[in-house]
C-alpha positions as CSV (number, residue, x, y, z in Angstrom):
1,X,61.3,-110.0,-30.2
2,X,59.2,-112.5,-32.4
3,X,60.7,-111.2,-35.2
4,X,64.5,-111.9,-33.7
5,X,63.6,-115.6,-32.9
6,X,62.2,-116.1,-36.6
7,X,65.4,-114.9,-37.9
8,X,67.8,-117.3,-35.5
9,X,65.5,-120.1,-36.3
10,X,65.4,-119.5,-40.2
11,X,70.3,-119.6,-39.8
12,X,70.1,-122.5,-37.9
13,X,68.3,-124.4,-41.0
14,X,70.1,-122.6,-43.6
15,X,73.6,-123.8,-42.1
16,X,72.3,-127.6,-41.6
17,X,71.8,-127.3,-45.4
18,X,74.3,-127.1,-47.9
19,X,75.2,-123.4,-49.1
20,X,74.1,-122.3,-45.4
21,X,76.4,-119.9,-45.0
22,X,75.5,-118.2,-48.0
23,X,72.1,-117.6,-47.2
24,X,73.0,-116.8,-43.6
25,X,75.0,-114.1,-45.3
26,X,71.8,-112.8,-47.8
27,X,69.5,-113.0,-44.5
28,X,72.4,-111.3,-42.1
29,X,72.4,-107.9,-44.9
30,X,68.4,-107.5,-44.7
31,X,68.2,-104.4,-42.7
32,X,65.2,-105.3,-40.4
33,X,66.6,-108.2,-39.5
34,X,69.0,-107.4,-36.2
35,X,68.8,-108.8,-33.0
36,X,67.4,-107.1,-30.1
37,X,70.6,-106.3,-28.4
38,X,71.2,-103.6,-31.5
39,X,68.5,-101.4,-30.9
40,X,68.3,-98.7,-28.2
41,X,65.6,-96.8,-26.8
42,X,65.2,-93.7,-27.9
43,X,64.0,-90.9,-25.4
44,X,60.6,-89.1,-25.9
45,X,60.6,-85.6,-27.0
46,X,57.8,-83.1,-28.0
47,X,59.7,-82.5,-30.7
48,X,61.5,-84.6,-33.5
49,X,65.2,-85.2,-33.5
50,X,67.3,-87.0,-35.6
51,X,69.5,-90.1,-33.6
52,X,71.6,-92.2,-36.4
53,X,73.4,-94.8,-35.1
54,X,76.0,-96.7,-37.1
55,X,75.6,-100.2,-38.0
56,X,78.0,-102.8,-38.5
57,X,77.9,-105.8,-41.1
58,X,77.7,-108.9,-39.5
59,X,79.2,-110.5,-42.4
60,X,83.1,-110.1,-42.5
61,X,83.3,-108.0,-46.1
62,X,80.0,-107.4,-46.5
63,X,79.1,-103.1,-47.1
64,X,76.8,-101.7,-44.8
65,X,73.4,-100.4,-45.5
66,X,73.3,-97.7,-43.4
67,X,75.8,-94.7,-44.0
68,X,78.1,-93.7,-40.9
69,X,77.4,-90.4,-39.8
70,X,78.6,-88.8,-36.8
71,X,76.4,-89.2,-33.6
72,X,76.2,-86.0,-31.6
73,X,74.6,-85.6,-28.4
74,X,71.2,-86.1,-28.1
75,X,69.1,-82.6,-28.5
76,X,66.9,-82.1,-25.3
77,X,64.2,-79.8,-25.3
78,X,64.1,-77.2,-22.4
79,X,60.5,-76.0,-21.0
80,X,60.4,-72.4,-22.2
81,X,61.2,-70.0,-18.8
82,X,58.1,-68.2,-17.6
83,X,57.7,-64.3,-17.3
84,X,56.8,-63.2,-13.8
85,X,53.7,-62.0,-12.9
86,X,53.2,-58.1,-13.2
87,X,53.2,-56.5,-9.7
88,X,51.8,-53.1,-8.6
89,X,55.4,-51.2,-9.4
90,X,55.5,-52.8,-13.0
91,X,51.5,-51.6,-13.6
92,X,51.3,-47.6,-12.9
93,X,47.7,-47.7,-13.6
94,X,46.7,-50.3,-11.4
95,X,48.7,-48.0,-9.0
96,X,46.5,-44.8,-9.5
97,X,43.2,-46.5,-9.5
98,X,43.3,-45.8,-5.8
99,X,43.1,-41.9,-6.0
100,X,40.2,-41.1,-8.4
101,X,38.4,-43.5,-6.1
102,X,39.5,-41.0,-2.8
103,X,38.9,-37.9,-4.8
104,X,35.0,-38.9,-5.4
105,X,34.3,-40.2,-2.1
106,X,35.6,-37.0,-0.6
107,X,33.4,-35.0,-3.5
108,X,30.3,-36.8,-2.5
109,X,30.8,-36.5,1.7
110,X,31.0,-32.8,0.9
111,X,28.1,-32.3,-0.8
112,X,26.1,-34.0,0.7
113,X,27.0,-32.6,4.4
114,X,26.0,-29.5,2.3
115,X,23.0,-30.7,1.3
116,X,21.7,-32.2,4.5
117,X,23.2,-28.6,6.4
118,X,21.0,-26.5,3.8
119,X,17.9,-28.9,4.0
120,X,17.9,-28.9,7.4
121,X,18.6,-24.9,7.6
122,X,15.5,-25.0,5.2
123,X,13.2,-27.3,6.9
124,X,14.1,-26.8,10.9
125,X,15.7,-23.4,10.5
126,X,17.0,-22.3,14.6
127,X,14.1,-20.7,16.5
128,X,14.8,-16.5,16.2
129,X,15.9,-14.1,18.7
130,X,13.4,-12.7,20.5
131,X,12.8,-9.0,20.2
132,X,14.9,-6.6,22.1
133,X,17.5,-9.4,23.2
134,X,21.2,-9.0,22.5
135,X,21.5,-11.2,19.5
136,X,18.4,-9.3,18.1
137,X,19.8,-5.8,18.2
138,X,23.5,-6.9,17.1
139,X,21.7,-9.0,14.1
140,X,20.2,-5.6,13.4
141,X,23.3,-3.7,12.9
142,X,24.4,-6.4,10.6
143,X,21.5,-6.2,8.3
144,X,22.0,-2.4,8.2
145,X,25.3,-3.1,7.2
146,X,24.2,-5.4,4.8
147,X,21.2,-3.0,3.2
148,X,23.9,-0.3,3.2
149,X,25.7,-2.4,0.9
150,X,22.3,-3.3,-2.0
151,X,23.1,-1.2,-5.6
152,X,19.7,0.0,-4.9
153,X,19.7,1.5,-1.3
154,X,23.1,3.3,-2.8
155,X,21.3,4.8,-5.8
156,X,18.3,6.1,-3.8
157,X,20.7,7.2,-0.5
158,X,22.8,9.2,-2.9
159,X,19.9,11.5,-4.6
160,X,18.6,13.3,-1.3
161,X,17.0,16.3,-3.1
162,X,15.0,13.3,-5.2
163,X,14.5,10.8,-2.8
164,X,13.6,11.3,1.1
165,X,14.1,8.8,3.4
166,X,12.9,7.4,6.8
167,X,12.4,4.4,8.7
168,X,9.6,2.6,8.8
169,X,6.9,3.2,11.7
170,X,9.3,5.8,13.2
171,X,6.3,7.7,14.0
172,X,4.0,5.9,16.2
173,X,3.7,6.2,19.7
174,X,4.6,3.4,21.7
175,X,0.7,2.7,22.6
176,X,0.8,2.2,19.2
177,X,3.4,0.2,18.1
178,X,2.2,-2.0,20.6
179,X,-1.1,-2.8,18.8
180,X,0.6,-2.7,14.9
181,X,0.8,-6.0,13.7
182,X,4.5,-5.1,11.5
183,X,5.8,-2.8,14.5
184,X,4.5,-4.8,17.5
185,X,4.1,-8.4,16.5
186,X,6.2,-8.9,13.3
187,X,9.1,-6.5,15.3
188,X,13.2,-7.3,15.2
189,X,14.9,-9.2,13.0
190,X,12.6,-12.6,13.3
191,X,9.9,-10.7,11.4
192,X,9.7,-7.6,9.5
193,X,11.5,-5.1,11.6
194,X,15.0,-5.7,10.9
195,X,15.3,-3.4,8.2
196,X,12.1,-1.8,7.0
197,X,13.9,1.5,5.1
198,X,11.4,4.1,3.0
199,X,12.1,6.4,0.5
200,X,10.0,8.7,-0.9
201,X,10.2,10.5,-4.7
202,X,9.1,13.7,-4.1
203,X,8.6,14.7,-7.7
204,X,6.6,11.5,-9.0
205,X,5.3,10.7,-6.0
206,X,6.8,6.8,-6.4
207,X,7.3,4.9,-3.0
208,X,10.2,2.3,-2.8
209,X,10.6,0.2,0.6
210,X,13.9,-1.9,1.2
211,X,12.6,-4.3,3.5
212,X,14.2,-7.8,4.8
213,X,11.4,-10.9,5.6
214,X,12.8,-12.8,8.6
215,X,12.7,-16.1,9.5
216,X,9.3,-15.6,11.8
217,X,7.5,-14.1,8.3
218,X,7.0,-18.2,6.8
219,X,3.9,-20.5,6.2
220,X,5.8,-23.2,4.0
221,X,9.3,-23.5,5.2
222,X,11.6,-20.8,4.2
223,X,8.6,-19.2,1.9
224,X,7.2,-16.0,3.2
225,X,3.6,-16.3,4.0
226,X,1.2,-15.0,1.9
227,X,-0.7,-13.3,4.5
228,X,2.6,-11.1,5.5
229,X,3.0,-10.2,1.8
230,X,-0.8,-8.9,1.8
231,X,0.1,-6.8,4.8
232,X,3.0,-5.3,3.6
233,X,1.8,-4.4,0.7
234,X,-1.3,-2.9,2.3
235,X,1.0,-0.9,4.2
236,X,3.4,0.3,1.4
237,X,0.2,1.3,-0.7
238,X,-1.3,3.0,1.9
239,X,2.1,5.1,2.8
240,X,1.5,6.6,-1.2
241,X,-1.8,7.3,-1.2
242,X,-1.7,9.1,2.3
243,X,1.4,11.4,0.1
244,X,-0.8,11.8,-2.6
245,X,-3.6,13.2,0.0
246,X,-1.1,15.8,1.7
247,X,-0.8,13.2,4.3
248,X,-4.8,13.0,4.8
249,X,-5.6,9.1,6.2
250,X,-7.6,6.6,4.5
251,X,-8.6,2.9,4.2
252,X,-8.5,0.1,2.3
253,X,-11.4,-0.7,-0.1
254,X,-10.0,-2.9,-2.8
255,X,-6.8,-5.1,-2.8
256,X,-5.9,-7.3,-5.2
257,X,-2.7,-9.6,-5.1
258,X,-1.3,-11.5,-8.2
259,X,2.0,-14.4,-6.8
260,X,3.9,-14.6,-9.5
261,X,7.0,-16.6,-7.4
262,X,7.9,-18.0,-4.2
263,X,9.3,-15.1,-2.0
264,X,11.8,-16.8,0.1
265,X,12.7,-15.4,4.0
266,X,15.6,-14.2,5.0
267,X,16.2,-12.0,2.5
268,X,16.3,-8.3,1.0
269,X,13.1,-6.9,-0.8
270,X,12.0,-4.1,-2.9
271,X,8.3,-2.8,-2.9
272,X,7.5,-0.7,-5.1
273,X,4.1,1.7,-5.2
274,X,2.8,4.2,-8.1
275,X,-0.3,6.2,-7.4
276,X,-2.3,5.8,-10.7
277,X,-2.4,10.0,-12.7
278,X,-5.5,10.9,-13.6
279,X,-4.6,9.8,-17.4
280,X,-4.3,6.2,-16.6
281,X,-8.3,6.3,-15.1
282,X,-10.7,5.0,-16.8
283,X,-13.1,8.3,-17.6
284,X,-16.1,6.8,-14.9
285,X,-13.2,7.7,-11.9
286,X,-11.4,10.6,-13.4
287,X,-11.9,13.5,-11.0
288,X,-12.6,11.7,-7.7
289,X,-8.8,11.7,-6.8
290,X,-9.6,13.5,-3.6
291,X,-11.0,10.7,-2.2
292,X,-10.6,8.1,-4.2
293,X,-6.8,6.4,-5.2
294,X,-5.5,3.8,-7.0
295,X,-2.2,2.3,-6.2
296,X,-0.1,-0.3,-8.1
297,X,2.8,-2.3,-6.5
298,X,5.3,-5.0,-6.7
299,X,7.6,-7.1,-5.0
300,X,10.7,-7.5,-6.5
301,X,14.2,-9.5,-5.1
302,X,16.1,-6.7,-3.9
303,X,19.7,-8.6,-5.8
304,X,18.1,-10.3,-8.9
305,X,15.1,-7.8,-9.4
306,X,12.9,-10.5,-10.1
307,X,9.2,-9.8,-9.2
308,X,7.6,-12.1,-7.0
309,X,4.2,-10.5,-6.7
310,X,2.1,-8.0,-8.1
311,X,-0.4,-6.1,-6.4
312,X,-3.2,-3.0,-7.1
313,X,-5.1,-1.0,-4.4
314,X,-8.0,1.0,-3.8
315,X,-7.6,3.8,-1.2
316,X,-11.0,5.7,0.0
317,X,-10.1,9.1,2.5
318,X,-8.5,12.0,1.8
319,X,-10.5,15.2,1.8
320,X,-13.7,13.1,1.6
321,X,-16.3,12.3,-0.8
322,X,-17.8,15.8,-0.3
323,X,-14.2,17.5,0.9
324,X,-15.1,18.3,4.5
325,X,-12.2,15.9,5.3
326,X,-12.2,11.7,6.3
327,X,-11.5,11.2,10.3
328,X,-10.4,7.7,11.6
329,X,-12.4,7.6,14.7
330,X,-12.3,9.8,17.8
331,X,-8.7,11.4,17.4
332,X,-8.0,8.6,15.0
333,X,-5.7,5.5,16.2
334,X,-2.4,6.9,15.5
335,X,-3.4,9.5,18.3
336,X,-1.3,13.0,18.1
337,X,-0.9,14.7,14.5
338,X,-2.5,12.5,12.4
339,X,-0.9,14.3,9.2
340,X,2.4,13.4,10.4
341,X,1.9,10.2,11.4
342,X,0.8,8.8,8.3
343,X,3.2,10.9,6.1
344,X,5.9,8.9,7.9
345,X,4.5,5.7,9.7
């Protein structure tokens, strides 16, 4: 604006003087000199464009400074159009997130309703049926189902003329099956009387019991006390060295036990007893087998065959010390034939 009015200013002098319009003319082709009214605003952009706008002289006959070009429409710049966002249809992974997610919460609510069942199976197991009940004598024809079905009751059932059979305490009179701890208190399938089967080789003189611990045999939860292991084995010892006597009676004098694992209840066993030949003493007890035997046993998981414990025995009886023959008392406890109740109790 300043500048326009210094320019108007500057004509009016040059056409008092003389020659004025000449140097109105000169001042008239200077290119910054134009009045307001000539300009126009040009619009903002982001980005440059060209606008040319075509100037007349203001002197009749004078040539333009500015070349004519053809004005176009102004260029305007459009905001670039913005992709939608991605929904779940466009994304299929987003999508299947969702089921890994179902599959491992499912996975861990299994197993660990099978966890917590088995732990509390292990730790507060249901009480057992009591001896001579219903549920006690049909759990008993299940586990002699069950035995029949063990690779080693097969093997042993199907060599007769090698192996005799019997079950345990089949012998004793009810007066005294009522006093035995494995026949009276450890009886039915809560103890040690649910299967109890013996067999008998009657060329090496090697006893094998099939036996099943129930859930009344435990100290520890689920673990078979230590105390019923001692008294089976006692038992199982003393069944071969009362065959190695003729069927002659006898006692404990030595018994030794070695755990080498847990033996968990509620399961099949396999106790095997060798009576010791008269080659594998040492020379002090060679010939005092008539009253003297030694026993060695094992425990062994009736399915894996792993041994759980390991036992030796000392047996005193038999024909006696000086042969006139060992006597358990007056008639002895077993009461009846004696012979026959220890060949098979």
């Amino acid at each position: 604006m300043l500048l326009g009015l210094q320019c108007r200013h500057f004509l009016r002098l040059a056409r008092r003087q003389r020659g004025g319009f000449l140097l109105a003319g000169l001042l008239h082709t200077i290119p910054f000199i134009a009045t307001p009214q000539s300009r126009r605003l040009q619009p903002l952009s982001n980005t440059p464009c060209k606008q040319q706008e075509p100037r007349q002289p203001l002197v009749p006959g004078a040539p333009s400074t500015v070349p004519s070009e053809p004005v176009g429409p102004i260029p305007t710049e459009t905001p670039p159009e913005r992709s939608p966002a991605p929904t779940e249809h466009d994304n299929p992974k987003k999508k299947n997130r969702l089921a890994p997610r179902l599959i491992l919460a499912v996975t861990c609510t299994v197993l660990g309703l099978s966890a917590g069942s088995s732990l509390r199976l292990l730790f507060s197991p249901p009480p057992p049926p009591e001896p001579g009940s219903e549920v006690d004598a049909y759990m008993m024809r299940v586990l002699h189902e069950q035995a029949a079905k063990l690779p080693v009751v097969q093997r042993l059932s199907s060599e007769p003329a090698t192996w005799e059979s019997w079950d345990a305490y089949e012998t004793l009179s009810p007066q005294h099956r009522a006093r035995h701890i494995s026949a009276g208190a450890l009886t039915g399938v809560r103890g040690v009387g649910g299967y109890q089967r013996v067999f008998w080789n009657k060329g090496t003189g090697e006893m094998v019991s099939v036996i099943y611990f129930g859930n009344g045999t435990t100290g520890w939860p689920g673990v078979v006390h230590g105390g019923c292991l001692a008294t089976i084995l006692d038992e199982s010892c003393g069944r071969a060295a009362f065959k190695e006597w003729g069927g002659r009676p006898g006692v404990t004098a030595n018994l030794g036990l070695e755990y080498k694992k847990m033996t968990m209840a509620n399961g099949f066993y396999v106790v095997r007893c060798k009576v010791r030949s008269e080659e594998e003493l040492p020379l002090e007890e060679r010939g005092k087998r008539h009253y003297k035997c030694w026993v060695d046993a094992t425990v062994e998981d009736a399915v894996t065959g792993s041994v759980t414990v390991v036992a030796e025995a000392l047996f005193v009886g038999g024909k006696g010390k000086k042969g006139g023959g060992f006597v358990l008392g007056d008639g002895g406890p077993l009461g009846g034939n004696q012979e026959e109740a220890h060949t098979k109790f």
